[in-house]
C-alpha positions in Angstrom: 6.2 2.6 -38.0 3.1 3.2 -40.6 5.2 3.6 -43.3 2.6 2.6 -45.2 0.7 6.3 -44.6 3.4 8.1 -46.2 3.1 9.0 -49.6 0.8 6.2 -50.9 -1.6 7.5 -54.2 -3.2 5.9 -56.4 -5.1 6.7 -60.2 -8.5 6.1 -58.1 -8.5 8.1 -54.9 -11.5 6.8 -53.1 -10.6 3.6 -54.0 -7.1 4.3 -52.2 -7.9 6.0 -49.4 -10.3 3.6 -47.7 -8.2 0.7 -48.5 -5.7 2.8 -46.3 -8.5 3.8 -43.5 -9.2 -0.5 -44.1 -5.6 -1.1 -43.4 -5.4 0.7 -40.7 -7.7 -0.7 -38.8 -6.5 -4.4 -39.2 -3.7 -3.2 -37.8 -4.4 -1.8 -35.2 -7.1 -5.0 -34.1 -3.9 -6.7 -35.0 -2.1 -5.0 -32.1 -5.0 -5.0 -29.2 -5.8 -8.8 -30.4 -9.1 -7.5 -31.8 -10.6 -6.3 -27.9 -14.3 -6.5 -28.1 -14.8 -2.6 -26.5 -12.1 -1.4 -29.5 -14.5 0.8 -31.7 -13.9 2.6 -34.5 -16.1 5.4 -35.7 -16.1 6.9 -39.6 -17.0 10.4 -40.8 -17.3 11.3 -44.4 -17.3 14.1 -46.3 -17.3 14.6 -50.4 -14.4 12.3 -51.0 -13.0 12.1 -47.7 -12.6 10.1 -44.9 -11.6 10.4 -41.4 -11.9 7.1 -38.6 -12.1 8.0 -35.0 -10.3 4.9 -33.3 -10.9 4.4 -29.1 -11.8 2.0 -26.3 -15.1 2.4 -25.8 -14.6 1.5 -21.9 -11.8 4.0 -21.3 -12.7 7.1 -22.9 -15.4 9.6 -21.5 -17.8 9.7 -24.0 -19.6 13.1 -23.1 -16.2 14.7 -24.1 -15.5 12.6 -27.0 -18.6 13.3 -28.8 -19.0 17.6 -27.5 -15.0 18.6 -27.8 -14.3 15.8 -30.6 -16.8 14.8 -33.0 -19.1 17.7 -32.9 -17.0 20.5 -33.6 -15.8 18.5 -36.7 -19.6 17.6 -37.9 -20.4 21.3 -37.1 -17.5 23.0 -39.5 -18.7 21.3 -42.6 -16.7 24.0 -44.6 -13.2 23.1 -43.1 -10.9 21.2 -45.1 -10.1 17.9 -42.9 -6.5 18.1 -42.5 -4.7 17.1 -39.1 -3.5 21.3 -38.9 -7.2 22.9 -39.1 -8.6 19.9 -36.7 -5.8 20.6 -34.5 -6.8 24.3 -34.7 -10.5 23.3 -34.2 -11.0 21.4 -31.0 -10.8 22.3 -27.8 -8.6 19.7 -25.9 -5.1 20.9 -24.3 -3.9 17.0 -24.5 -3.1 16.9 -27.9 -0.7 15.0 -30.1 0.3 14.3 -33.6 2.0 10.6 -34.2 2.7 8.3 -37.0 3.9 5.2 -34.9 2.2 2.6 -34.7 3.1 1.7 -30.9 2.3 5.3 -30.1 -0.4 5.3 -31.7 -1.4 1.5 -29.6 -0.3 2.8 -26.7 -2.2 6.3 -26.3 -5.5 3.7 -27.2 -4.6 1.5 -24.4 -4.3 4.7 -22.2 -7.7 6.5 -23.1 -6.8 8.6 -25.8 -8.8 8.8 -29.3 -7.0 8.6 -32.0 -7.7 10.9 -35.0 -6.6 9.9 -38.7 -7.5 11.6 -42.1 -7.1 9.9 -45.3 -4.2 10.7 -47.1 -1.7 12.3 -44.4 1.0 11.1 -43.3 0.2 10.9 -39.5 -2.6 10.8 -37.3 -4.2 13.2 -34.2 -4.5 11.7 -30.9 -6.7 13.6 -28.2 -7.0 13.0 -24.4 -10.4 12.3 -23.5 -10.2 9.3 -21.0 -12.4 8.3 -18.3 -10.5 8.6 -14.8 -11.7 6.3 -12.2 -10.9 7.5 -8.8 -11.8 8.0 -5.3 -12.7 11.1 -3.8 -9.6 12.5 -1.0 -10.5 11.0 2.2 -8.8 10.3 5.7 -5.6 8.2 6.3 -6.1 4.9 6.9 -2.4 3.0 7.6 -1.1 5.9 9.3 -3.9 7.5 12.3 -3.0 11.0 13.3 -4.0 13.4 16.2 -2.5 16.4 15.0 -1.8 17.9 11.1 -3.5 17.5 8.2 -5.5 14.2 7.8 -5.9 13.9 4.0 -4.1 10.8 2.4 -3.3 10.7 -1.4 -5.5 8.3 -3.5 -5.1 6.1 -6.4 -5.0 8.7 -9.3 -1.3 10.2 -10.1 -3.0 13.8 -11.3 -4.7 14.2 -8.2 -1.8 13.1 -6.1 0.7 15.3 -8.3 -2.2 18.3 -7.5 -2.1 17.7 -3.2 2.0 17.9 -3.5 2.0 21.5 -5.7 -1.1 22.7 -3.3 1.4 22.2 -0.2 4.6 23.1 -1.7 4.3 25.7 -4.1 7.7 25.7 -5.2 9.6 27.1 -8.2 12.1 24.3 -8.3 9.7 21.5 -7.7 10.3 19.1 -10.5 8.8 16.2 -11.3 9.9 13.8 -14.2 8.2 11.4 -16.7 8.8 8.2 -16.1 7.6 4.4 -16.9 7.5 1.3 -15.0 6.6 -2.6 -16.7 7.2 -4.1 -20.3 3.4 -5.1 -21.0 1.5 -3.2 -18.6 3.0 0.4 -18.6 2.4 2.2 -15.4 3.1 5.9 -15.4 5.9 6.8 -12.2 6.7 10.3 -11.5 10.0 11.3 -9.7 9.6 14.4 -7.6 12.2 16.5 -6.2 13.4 20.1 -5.7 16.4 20.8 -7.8 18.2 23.1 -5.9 17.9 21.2 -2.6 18.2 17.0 -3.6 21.5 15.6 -4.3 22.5 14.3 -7.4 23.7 11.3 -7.2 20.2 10.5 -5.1 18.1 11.6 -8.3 20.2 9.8 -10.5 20.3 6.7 -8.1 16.8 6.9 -8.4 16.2 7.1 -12.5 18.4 4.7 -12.9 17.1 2.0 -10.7 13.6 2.5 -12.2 14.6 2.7 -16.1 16.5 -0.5 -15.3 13.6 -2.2 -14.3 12.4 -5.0 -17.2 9.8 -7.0 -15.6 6.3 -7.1 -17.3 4.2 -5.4 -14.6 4.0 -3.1 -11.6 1.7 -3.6 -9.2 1.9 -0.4 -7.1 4.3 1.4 -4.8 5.6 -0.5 -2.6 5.9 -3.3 -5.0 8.4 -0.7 -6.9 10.1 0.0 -3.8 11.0 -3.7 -3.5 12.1 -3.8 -6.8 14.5 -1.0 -6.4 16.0 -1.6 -3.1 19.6 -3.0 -2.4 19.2 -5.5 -0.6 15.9 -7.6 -1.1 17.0 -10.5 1.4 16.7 -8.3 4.6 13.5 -7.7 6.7 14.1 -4.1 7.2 12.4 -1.5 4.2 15.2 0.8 2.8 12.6 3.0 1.6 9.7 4.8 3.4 6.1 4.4 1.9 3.2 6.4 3.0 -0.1 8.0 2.1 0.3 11.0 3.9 0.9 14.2 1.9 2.6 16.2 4.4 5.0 13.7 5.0 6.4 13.8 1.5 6.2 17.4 1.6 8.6 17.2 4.5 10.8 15.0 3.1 11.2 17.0 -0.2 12.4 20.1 1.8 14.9 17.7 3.4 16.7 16.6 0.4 14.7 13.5 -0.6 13.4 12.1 -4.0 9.9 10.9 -3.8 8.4 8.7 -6.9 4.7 8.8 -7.3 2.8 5.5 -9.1 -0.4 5.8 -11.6 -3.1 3.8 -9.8 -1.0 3.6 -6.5 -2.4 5.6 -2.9 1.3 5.4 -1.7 4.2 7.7 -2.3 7.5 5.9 -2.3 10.6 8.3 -1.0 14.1 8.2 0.5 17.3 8.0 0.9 15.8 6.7 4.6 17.6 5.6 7.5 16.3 3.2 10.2 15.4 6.0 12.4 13.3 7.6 10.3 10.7 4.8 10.2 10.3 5.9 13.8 9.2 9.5 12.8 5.8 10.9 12.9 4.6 13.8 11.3 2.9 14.5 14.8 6.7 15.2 15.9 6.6 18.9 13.5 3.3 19.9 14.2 3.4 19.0 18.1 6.0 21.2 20.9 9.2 20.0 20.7 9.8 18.4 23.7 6.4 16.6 22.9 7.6 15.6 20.4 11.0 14.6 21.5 9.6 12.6 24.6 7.0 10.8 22.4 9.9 9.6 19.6 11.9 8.2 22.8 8.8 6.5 23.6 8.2 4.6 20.1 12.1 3.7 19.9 12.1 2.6 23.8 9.0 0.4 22.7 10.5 -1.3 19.7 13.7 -1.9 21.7 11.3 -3.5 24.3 8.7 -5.4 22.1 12.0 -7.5 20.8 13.8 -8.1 24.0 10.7 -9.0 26.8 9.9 -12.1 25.0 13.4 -13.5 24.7 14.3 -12.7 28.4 11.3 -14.7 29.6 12.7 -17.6 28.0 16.0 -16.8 28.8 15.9 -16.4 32.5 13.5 -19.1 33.3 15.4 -21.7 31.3 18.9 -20.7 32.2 19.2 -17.6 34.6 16.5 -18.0 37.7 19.0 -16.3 39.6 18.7 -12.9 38.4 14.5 -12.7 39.5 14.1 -11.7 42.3 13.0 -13.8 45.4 9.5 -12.4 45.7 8.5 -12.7 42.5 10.0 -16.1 41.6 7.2 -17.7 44.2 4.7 -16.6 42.6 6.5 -17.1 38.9 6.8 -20.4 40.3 3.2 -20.9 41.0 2.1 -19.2 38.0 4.1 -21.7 35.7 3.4 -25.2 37.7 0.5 -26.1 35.9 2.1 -25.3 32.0 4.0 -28.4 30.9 6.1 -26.7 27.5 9.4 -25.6 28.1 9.3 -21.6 28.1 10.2 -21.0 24.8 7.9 -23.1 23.1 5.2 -21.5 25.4 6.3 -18.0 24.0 6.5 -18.9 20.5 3.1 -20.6 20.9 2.0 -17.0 22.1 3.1 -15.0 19.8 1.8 -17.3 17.1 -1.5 -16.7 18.6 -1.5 -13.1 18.6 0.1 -13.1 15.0 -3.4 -14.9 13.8 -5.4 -12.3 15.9 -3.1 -9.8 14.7 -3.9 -11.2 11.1 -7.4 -11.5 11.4 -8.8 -8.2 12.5 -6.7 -6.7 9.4 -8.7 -8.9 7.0 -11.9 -8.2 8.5 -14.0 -5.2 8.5 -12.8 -2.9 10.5 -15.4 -2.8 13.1 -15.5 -6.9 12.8 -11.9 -6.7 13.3 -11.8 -4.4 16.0 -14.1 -6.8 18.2 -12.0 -9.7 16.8 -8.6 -8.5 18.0 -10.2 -7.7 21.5 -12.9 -10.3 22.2 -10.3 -12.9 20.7 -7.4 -11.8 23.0 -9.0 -11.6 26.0 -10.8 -15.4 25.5 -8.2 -17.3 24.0 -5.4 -15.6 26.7 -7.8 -16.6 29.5 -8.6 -20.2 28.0 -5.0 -20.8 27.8 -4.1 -19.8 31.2 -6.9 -22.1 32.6 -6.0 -25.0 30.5 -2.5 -24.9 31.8 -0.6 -24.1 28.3 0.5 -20.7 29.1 1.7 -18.8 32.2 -0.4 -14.9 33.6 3.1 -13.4 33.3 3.9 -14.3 29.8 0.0 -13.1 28.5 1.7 -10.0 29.7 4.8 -9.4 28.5 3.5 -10.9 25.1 0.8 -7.8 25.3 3.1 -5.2 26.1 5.6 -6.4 23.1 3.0 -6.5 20.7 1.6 -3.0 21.8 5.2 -2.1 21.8 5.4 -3.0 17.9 2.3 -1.1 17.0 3.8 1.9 18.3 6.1 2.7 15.2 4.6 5.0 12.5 5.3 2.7 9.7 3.6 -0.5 9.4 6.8 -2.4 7.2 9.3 -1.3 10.2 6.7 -2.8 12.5 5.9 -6.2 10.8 9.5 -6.5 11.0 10.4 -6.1 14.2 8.1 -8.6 14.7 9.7 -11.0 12.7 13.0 -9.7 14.4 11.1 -11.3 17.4 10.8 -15.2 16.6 14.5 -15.9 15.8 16.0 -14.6 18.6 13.4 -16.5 21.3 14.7 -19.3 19.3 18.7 -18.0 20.4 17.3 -17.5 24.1 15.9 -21.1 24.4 19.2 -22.5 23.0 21.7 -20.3 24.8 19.7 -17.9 27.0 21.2 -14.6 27.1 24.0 -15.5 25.7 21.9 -16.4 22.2 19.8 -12.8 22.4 23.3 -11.2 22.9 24.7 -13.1 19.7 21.0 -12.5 17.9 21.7 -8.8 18.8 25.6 -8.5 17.7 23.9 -10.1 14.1 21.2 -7.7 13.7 23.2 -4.7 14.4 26.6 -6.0 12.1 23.1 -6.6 9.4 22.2 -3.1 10.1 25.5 -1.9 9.3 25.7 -3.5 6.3 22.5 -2.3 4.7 22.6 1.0 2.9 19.5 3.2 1.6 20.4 4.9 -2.1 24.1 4.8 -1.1 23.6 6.2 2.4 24.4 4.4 5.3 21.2 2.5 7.8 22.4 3.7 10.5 22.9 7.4 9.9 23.2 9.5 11.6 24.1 7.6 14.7 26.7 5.6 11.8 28.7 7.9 10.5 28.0 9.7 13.3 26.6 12.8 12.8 25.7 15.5 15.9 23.9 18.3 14.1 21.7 15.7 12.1 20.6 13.7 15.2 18.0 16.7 16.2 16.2 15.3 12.6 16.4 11.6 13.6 16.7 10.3 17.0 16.1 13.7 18.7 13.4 16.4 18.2 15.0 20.1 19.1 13.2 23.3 18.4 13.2 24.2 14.7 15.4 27.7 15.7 18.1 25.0 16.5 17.3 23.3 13.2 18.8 26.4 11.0 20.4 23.5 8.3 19.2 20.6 6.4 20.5 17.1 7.4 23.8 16.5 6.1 23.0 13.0 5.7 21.0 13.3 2.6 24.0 15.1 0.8 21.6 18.4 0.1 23.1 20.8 -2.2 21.3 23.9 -0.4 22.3 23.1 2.9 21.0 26.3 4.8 17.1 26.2 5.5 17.1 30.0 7.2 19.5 32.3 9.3 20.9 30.8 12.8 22.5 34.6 13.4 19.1 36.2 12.3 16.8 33.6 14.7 19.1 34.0 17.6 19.5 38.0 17.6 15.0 38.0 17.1 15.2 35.3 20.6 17.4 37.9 21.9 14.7 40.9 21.0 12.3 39.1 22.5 
């Protein structure tokens, strides 16, 4: 506290008051460790004082010196006292304070801080200098159909897109902060009347736990605040897309927004949702429906091919068929690795292209992934170390990976991958159905805010699998899923949508 503001006189008041102007600035140098863009700037008037303190990198200067300074040079009549300059300038963002670490803290932040001689606390005015990036296109998550703006690295703009889509009454969003030396800003977003409790709650409570010194973004804070931190599988969904979280709100879901973060963080989310796409709502249902088989068919596939290659060539010939063992045969007499470490020596391969055309530029990349691929699988077949067959199903699961909407749920059923080839080599299908029986018990065990992974296929669920695992038309969809506990359960009128199919 600035104790030291209150009440101080003194026989000589000149004398007095810019010894407590002096003092004040020592200690606030004291606090920012004297940073060479901390400026102060001094007005006088008569026998007053007043010291305008700021970073000189963070605050916009156009608006310090039109909205700030010159309305006070300009009123040379006014009496300088923090009630007729709070009365005088123009700025909505404004704040009286007499704490020192308030007072620190709105400088660190961009804010100007005002302080007359003599009174016993200060002004301090928003005039900071945002640094952001226009709204552009989605560049994680690719889109044919719906909206195609993603949210950027500044919270105000991101907080704008979300009231722009969903304009509604009970929206709320609440104040809150992240890190112990670097404060980031985090704003929890919900609609009152429709998110449980015990999620919002779940929520606060995780973050205002937090005490670690800094946050670096989104999905670092979804790590932080997730169960289980062992496990492969995210608990939480991140995105960039806007109507995604708009979506998720009206089904019961808390989102949290992070200052300098592009990503919205949001659940509670069960392993089927990571295999939803926004182009599910906007497309026909049965579209939709056939395309979310698709991506869930293609996971299942991308982690089982590999391992039965190993598995029937090193323990179960019998099962392939006659025809094509021949020219399996013929196609593997020239590789001299056993099969699994010629599939793990694959999939490391297309892990590093994989790797690579992310890093690169995207159009470098691009011709990395595709030039690399096609070389380095036809080197390897001619130089004996791989077989045609496994190039192919080593494609096909890494297409099938790519398929699912979110990028963490992919990268980890790609890591899924390499421990059970491992099982398949040692055991053959015996080791992928143990490596199977441990994932699924793992699945079970994991929980996303209190929720069960595996809802709504565990506990199971009917009317919530048309949200999930199905896509049914929306008349069908008259409630909200029961699986995220919402307190207004009923989205519209099943009696009402059936009687208008009936009119029609």
């Amino acid at each position: 506290m600035i104790k030291w503001l209150l009440g101080k006189k003194s026989q000589e008041p000149s004398k007095a008051h810019s010894f407590i102007i002096d003092e004040l600035k020592e200690q606030i140098k004291s606090e920012l460790k004297a940073g060479s863009d901390l400026t102060f700037r001094t007005l006088k008037k008569d026998k007053q004082e007043l010291v305008f303190c700021f970073m000189d990198s963070l605050v916009n200067k156009p608006s310090l010196d039109d909205f700030i300074i010159a309305p006070i040079q300009k009123n040379t009549q006014m009496e300088w006292t923090c009630e007729a300059i709070a009365q005088l300038l123009p700025i909505s963002d404004l704040s009286a304070v007499n704490q020192l670490n308030e007072v620190v803290t709105g400088i660190i932040e961009g804010k100007v801080y005002i302080y007359v001689e003599g009174h016993p606390y200060g002004l301090q005015a928003d005039v900071s200098k945002t640094v952001e990036r226009g709204i552009e296109k989605a560049e994680t998550e690719s889109l044919v159909y719906g909206p195609k703006i993603a949210f950027t690295e500044s919270l105000i703009g991101n907080i704008n897109i979300i009231r722009h889509n969903l304009n509604d009454l009970n929206l709320c969003m609440e104040d809150l902060t992240v890190g112990t030396r670097s404060k980031s800003k985090v704003k929890l977003i919900y609609i009152k009347d429709i998110a449980a409790e015990e999620h919002v709650n779940g929520f606060r409570d995780k973050i205002n736990q937090l005490e670690i010194d800094h946050v670096a973004g989104a999905t670092v804070l979804g790590q932080l605040i997730e169960n289980n931190s062992w496990t492969v599988f995210p608990q939480l969904v991140t995105t960039e897309l806007p109507d995604r979280v708009t979506i998720a709100l009206m089904r019961g879901k808390v989102v949290v927004l992070m200052d300098r973060s592009p990503d919205a963080l949001y659940g509670p989310t069960p392993f089927f949702t990571f295999f939803e796409s926004t182009e599910d709502v906007y497309m026909r249902w049965n579209m939709g429906l056939a395309l979310r088989f698709l991506r869930l068919q293609a996971a299942f596939l991308s982690v089982l091919l590999t391992p039965a290659y190993v598995a029937v060539l090193t323990f179960h010939y019998e099962v392939i068929p006659s025809a094509l063992l021949v020219s399996l045969g013929r196609s593997r007499a020239n590789v001299p690795f056993p099969p699994v470490f010629e599939a793990l020596l694959l999939e490391f391969f297309i892990e590093l292209l994989r790797e690579a055309g992310a890093r690169l530029p995207t159009k470098v990349g691009q011709t990395m992934g595709i030039v690399g691929g096609i070389v380095i699988g036809q080197a390897a077949v001619d130089a004996g170390f791989t077989s045609n067959i496994l190039i192919i199903i080593i494609a096909l699961s890494a297409l099938g990976s790519f398929t699912t909407p979110s990028y963490l749920m992919g990268t980890a059923i790609r890591m899924v991958r390499f421990p059970i080839i491992l099982l398949a080599g040692i055991w053959g299908g015996i080791g992928i159905m143990i490596a199977f029986c441990f994932f699924i018990i793992h699945l079970l065990k994991l929980d996303t805010m209190g929720g069960s992974y595996l809802s709504p296929v565990y506990p199971l669920r009917w009317k919530d699998l048309g949200y999930s695992f199905f896509r049914v038309p929306t008349q069908y969809l008259s409630k909200r899923p029961i699986t995220n506990h919402p307190m207004d359960v009923q989205r519209f009128s099943a009696q009402k949508a059936k009687k208008k199919d009936v009119d029609d």
